[in-house]
C-alpha positions as CSV (number, residue, x, y, z in Angstrom):
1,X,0.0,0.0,0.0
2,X,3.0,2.5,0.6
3,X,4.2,1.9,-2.5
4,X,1.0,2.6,-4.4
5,X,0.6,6.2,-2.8
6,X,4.2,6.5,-3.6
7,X,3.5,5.8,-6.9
8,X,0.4,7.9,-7.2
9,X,2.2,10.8,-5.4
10,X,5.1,10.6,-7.8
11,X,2.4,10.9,-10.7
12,X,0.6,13.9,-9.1
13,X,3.9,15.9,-9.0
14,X,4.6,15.0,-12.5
15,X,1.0,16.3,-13.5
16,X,1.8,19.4,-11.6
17,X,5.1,19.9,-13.6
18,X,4.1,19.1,-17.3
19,X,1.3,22.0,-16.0
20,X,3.5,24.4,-14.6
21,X,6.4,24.0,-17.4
22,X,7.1,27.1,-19.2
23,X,7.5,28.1,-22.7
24,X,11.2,28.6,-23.8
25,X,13.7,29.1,-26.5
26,X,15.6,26.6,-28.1
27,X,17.5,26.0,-31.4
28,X,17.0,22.9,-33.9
29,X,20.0,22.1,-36.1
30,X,21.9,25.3,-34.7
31,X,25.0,24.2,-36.5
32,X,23.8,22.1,-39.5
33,X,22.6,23.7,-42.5
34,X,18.8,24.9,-41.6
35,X,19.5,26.7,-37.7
36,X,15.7,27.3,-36.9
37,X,15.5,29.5,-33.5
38,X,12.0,28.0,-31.9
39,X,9.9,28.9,-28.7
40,X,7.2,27.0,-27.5
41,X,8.2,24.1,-30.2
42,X,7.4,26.9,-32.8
43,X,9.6,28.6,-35.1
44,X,10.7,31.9,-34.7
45,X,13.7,32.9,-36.5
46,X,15.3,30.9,-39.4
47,X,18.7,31.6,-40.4
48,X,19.1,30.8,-44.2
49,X,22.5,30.2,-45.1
50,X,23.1,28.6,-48.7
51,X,26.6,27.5,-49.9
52,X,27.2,29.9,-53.0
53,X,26.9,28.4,-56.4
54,X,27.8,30.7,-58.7
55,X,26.6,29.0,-61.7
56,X,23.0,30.1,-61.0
57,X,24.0,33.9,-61.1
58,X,24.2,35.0,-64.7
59,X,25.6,38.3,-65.8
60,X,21.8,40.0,-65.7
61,X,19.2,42.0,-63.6
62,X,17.4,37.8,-62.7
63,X,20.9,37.1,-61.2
64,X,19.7,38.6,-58.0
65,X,17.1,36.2,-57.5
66,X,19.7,33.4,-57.2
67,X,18.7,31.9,-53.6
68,X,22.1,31.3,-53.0
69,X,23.9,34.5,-53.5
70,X,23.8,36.0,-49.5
71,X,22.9,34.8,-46.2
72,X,20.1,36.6,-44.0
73,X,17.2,35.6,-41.2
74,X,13.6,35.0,-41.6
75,X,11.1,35.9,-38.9
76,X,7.7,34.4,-38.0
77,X,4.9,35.5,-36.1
78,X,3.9,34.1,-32.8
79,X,1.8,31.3,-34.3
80,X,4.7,30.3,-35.8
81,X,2.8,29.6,-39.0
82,X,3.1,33.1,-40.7
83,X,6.7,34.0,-42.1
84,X,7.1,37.8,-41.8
85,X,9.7,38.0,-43.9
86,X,10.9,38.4,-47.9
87,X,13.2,35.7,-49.1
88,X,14.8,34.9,-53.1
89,X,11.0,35.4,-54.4
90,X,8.4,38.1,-55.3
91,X,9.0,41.6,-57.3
92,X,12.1,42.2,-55.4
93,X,14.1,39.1,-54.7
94,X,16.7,41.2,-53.7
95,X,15.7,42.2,-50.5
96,X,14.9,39.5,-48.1
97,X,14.5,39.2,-44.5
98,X,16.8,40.8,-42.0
99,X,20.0,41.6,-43.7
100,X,22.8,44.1,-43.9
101,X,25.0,44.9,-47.2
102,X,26.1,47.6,-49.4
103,X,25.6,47.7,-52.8
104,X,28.4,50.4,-53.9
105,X,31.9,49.2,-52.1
106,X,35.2,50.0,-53.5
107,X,38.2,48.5,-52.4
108,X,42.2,47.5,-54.1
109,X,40.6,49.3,-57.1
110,X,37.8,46.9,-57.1
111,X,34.4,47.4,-56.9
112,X,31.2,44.9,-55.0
113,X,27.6,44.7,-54.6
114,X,26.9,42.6,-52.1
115,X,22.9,43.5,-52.3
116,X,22.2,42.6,-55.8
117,X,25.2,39.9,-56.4
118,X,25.1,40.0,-59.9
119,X,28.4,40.0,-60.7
120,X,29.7,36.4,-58.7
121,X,29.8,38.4,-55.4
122,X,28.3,36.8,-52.4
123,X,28.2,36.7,-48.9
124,X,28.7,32.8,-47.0
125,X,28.0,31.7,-43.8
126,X,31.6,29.8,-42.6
127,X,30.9,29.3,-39.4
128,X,28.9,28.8,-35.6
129,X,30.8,30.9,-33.4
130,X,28.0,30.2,-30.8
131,X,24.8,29.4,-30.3
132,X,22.3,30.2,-26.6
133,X,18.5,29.2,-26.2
134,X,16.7,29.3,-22.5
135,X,13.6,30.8,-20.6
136,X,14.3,34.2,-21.7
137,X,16.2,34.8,-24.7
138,X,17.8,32.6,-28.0
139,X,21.0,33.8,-29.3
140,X,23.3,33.0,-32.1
141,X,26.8,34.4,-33.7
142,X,28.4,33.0,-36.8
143,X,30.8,34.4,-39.4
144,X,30.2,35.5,-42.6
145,X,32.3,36.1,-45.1
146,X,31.9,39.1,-47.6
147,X,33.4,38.0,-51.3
148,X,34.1,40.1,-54.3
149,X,33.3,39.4,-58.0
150,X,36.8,37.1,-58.2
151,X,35.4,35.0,-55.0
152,X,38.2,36.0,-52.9
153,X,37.0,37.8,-49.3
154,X,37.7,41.2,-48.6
155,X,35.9,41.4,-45.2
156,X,34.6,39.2,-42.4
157,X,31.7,39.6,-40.3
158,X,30.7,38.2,-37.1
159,X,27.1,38.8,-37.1
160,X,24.7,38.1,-33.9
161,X,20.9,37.8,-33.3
162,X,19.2,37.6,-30.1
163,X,15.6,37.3,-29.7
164,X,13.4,37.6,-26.8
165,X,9.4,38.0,-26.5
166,X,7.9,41.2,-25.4
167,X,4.4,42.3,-25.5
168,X,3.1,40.2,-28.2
169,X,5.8,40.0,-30.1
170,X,9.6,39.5,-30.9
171,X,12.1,41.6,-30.1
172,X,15.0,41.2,-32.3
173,X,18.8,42.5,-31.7
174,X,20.9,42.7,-34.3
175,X,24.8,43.6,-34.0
176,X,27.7,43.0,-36.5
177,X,31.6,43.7,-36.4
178,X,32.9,43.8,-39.6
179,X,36.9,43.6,-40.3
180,X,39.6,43.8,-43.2
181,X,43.3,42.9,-43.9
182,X,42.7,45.7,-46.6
183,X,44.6,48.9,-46.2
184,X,40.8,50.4,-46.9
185,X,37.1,49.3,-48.2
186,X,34.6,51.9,-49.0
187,X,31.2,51.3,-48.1
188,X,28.4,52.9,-49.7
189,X,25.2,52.4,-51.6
190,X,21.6,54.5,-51.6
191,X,18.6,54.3,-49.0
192,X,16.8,51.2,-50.7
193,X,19.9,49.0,-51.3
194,X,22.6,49.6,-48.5
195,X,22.6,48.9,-44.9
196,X,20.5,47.0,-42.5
197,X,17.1,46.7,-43.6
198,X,14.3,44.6,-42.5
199,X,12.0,43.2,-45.4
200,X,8.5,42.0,-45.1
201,X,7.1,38.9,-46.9
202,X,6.5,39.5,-50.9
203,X,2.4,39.4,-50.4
204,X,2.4,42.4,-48.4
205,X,3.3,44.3,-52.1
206,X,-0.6,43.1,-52.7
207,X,-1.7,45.5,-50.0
208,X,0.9,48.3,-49.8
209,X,-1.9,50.8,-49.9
210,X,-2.5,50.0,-46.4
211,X,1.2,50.3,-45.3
212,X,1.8,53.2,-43.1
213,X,5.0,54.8,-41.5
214,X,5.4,56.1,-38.1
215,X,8.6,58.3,-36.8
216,X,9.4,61.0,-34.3
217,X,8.0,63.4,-37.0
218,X,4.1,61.9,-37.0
219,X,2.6,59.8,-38.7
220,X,2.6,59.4,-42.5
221,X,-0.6,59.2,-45.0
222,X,-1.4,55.7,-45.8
223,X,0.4,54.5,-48.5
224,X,2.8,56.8,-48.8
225,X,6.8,57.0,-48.1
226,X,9.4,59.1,-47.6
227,X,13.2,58.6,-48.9
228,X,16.4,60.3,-48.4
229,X,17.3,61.4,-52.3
230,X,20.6,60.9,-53.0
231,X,20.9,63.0,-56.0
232,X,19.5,66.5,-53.8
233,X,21.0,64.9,-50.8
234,X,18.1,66.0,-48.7
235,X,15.2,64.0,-46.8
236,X,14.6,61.8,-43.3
237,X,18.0,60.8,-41.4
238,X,19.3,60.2,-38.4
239,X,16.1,58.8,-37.3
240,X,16.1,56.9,-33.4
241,X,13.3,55.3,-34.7
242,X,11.0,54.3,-37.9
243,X,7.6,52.4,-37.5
244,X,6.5,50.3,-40.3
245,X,2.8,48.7,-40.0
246,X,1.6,46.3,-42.8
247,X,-1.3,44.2,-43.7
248,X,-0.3,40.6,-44.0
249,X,-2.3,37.8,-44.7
250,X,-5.3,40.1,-43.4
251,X,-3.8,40.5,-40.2
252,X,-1.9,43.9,-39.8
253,X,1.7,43.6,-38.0
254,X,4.5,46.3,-36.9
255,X,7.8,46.0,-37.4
256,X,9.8,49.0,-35.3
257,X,13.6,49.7,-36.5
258,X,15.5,51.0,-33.9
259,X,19.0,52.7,-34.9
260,X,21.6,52.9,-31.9
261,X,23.0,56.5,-31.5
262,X,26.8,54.7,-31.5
263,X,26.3,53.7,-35.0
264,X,28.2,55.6,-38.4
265,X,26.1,58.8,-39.4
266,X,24.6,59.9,-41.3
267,X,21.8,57.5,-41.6
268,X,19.9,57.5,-44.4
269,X,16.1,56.8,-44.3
270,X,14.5,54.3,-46.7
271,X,11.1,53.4,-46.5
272,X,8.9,51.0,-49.0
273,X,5.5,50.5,-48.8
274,X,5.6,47.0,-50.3
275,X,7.0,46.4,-46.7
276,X,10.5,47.0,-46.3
277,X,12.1,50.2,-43.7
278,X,16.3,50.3,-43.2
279,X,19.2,53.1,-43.5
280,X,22.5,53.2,-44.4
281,X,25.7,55.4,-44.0
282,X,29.3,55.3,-45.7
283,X,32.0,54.0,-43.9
284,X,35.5,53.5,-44.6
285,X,36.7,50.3,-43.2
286,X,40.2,50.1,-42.4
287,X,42.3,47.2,-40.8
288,X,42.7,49.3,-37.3
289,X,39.0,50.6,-38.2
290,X,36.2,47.5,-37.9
291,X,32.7,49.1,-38.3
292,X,30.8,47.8,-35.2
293,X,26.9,48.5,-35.3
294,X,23.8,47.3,-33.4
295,X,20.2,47.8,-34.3
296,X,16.7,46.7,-32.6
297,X,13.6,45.3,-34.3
298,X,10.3,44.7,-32.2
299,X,8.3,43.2,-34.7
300,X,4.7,42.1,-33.7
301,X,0.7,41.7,-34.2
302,X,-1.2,45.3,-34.5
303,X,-0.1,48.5,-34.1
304,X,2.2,50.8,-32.1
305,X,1.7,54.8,-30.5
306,X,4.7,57.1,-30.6
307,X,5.1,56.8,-26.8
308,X,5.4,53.3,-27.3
309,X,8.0,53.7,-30.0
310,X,10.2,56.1,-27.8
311,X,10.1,53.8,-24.6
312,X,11.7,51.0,-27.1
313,X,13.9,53.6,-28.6
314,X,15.1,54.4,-25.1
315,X,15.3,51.1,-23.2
316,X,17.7,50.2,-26.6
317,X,19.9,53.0,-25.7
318,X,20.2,52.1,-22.2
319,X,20.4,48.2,-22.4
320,X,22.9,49.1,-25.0
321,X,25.1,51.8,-22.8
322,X,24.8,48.9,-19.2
323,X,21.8,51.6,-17.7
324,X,19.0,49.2,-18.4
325,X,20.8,46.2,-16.4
């Protein structure tokens, strides 16, 4: 008889734990060739990383549509069934997902596009430098090479994504350091190809009359955006912040791009309705001069105020400076 309410005891606190166990993050295949970020046992962020194969990039304007060509993350909502984000497809195959590149870079008299890849340039994932999943948070780091028309690398990048959930949705941080044995590589490019951009999944171009942008300045008409020009060199910069709400599957989400006040200015505002919001700058990297940058997403169900946007603009500044801790 003791053993039987032993036994049924033992089964009563096993009921209560499978009840009170908690969500958490966790990483399938972190260093194989499909790292999927999950929480809750659904997927969250996706890292794509294809080995380059430079025989699917002809010398044309479809080259850039080569799924092979650069490496960048896909996000998903909290069902884990929608995919946020833009990858090798749609209109503008070009942009996809979370990603940072420049599309003008000079260097040893050379020049690189590492946004449209046309040319047999390409950026490739060559390593796990680590990888963290728990209650809170799921982390990764791995380096990226950056490769010119000739295949050779130039630069190397160790690029790291954490993710954590806050208030319906994901926040995202983003931070790079990127180095060179080069005496000097230029970086530069324009607003819509240059920088670290976040890009929404290709159907949201089917409803970009009901994307909106939201900033420091106010809100902007429906449907409408606003661009630094490069050729008058006048328009939005140096923005803390740049709200971008979109209709998606007929749900509408909000993806908030956070710039750090630490990274290279000026930064350059580029906004698409079809769902894509990023900046740039120009940079010379040198070998004593890595450019170092970090950059917050919150990206999430519904919409978002302007007081809401500046409390996430601010507890970015101080999480980033220790003053959050």
């Amino acid at each position: 008889m003791k053993y039987a309410l032993s036994l049924t005891a033992l089964l009563a606190f096993a009921a209560i734990g499978v009840a009170d166990a908690k969500p958490e993050f966790a990483w399938k295949d972190p260093e194989g060739e499909h790292p999927v970020l999950t929480y809750d046992g659904k997927p969250v962020l996706e890292y794509v990383r294809p080995t380059f194969d430079r025989s699917q990039t002809p010398p044309k304007k479809e080259a850039t549509a080569n799924p092979t060509i650069k490496v960048f993350h896909h996000l998903y909502d909290e069902s884990g069934t929608v995919r946020l984000t833009n990858g090798p497809q749609g209109q503008y195959p070009h942009h996809r997902g979370i990603f940072f590149g420049f599309n003008n870079i000079t260097y040893d008299g050379k020049k690189a596009d590492l946004w449209h890849c046309r040319n047999g340039e390409s950026q490739q994932h060559v390593g796990v430098v680590s990888h963290e999943a728990g209650p809170t948070f799921g982390r990764h780091r791995v380096t990226v090479t950056w490769n010119g028309q000739d295949g050779k690398t130039f630069a190397v990048e160790e690029r790291e994504l954490t993710v954590r959930r806050q208030d319906h949705g994901w926040l995202v941080d983003f931070s790079s350091i990127l180095a060179t044995d080069r005496d000097k590589v230029h970086l530069d490019g324009d607003p819509q190809h240059a920088g670290f951009h976040f890009r929404a999944n290709a159907d949201v171009e089917k409803t970009k009359g009901d994307t909106y942008f939201l900033s420091p300045t106010g809100k902007e008409e429906m449907g409408k955006e606003v661009n630094w020009d490069p050729k008058g060199k006048q328009g939005p910069k140096d923005r803390p912040w740049t709200a971008m709400s979109f209709v998606l599957g007929g749900k509408r989400y909000t993806c908030v791009y956070l710039d750090h006040p630490d990274n290279p200015k000026e930064a350059r505002q580029s906004e698409r309705t079809y769902g894509r919001v990023g900046t740039y700058f120009e940079y010379d990297l040198t070998k004593d001069k890595p450019l170092k940058v970090r950059y917050r997403l919150w990206v999430g169900e519904g919409e978002v105020t302007r007081e809401q946007c500046e409390a996430l603009s601010k507890a970015f500044v101080d999480s980033a400076s220790g003053k959050g801790k």
